[in-house]
N, C-alpha and C positions, 0 to 999 in steps of 0.2 A: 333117675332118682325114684326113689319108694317111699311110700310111709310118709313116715314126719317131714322127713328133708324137703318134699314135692310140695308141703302142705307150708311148710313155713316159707318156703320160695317164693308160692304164690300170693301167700301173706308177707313177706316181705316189699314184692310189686305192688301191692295194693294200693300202698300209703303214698304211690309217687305217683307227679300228677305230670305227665308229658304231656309235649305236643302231639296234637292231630294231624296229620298231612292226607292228602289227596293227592295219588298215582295216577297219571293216565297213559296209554299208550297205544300205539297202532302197529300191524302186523304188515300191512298193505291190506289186506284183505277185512279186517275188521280193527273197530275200537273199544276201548275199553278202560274203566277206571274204579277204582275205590279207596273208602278211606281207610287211612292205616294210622296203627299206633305205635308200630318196632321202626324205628329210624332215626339215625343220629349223622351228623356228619361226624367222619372218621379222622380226616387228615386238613390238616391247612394248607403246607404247601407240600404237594402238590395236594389243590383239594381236591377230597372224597367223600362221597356219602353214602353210607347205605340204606337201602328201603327194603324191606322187606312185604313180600304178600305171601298171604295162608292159601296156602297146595288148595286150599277147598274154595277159595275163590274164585269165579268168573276168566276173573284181570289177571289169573294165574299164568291160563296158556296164552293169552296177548303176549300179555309182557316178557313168556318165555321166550317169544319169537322176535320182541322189539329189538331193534337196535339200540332206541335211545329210549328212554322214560321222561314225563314230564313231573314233578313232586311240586305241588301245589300248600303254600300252610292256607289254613284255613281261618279267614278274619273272625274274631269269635261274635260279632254280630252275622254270620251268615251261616247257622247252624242249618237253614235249612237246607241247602248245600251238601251238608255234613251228612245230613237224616238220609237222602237220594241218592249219596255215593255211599254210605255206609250201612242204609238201610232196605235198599234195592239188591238183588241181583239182576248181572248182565244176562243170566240165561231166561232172563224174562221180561227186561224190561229197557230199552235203547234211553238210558241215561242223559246221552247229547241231546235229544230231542224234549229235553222237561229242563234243560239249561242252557245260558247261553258259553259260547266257544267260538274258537276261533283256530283254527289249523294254522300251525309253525309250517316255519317252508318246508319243512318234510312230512308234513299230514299227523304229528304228536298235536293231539289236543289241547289247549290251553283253555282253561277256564275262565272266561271273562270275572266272574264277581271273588275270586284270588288273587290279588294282583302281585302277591308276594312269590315269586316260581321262579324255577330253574329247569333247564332241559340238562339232561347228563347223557353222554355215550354209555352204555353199560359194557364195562371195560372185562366185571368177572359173574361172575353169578356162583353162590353157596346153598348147599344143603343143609338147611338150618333145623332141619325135623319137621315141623309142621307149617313152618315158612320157608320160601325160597329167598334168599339175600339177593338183592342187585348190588353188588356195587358200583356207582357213577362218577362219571368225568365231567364237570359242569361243563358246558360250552356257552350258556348263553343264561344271565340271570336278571332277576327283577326285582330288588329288595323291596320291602313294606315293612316297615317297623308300628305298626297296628298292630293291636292286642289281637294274639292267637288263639285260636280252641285249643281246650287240652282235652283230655283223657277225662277228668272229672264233669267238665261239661259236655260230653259224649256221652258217657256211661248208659245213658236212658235210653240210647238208639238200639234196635231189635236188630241186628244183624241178621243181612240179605241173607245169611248162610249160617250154615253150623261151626261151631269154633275150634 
């Protein structure tokens, strides 16, 4: 897209208010997490979701390596949360260690103060341009039906990164 088209695309997103989720994931060698705003579940039966992370992220190469991911929603009383996964980078700053977690029986982090998560096998992965797509296979989930962070109550976080 050029010109107008890219400009009204982006103005077109503006107006809509998604959810926030938080990614985590482990390689065996390291951990890694951040918050995202491209993700939707795709399919019901069988379910699918995907999540995407920005190629300029940290939780980029983790997650290239994970097996499985963990997608966290994020309760919108715990923005602080939010600020530390979406306001940190991994290449400077060990995120587990300023929260608390708890390692899945395969060492995928779990966010203790989310209680709303799912772990998914990453089944595909897409070249999305400037994000990489997961897509996952739930295997093990947690529902909360608490009021989520969206996108509008994010907006003010200074990203760990360039966009």
């Amino acid at each position: 897209m050029t010109g107008d088209a890219e400009r009204d695309f982006l103005e077109f997103g503006r107006g809509r208010d998604a959810p926030m989720y938080i990614v985590t994931a482990t390689n065996g060698r390291e951990r890694a997490g951040c918050l995202i705003g491209f993700a939707t579940q795709v399919s019901i039966s069988p379910g699918r979701f995907l999540a995407c992370v920005s190629v300029k992220n940290h939780t980029h190469g983790v997650a290239a390596d994970a097996r499985r991911l963990a997608v966290h929603a994020v309760p919108r009383d715990r923005k602080d949360i939010a600020e530390l996964f979406g306001g940190q980078t991994g290449d400077e700053v060990d995120k587990f260690a300023l929260c608390a977690w708890t390692p899945a029986d395969d060492g995928t982090p779990l966010l203790d103060h989310c209680p709303g998560r799912f772990i998914g096998d990453v089944i595909e992965r897409f070249d999305l341009g400037d994000h990489t797509g997961h897509l996952l296979r739930p295997v093990a989930a947690w529902p909360d039906d608490g009021p989520q962070l969206t996108m509008r109550h994010a907006m003010e976080i200074d990203p760990g990164h360039e966009p």
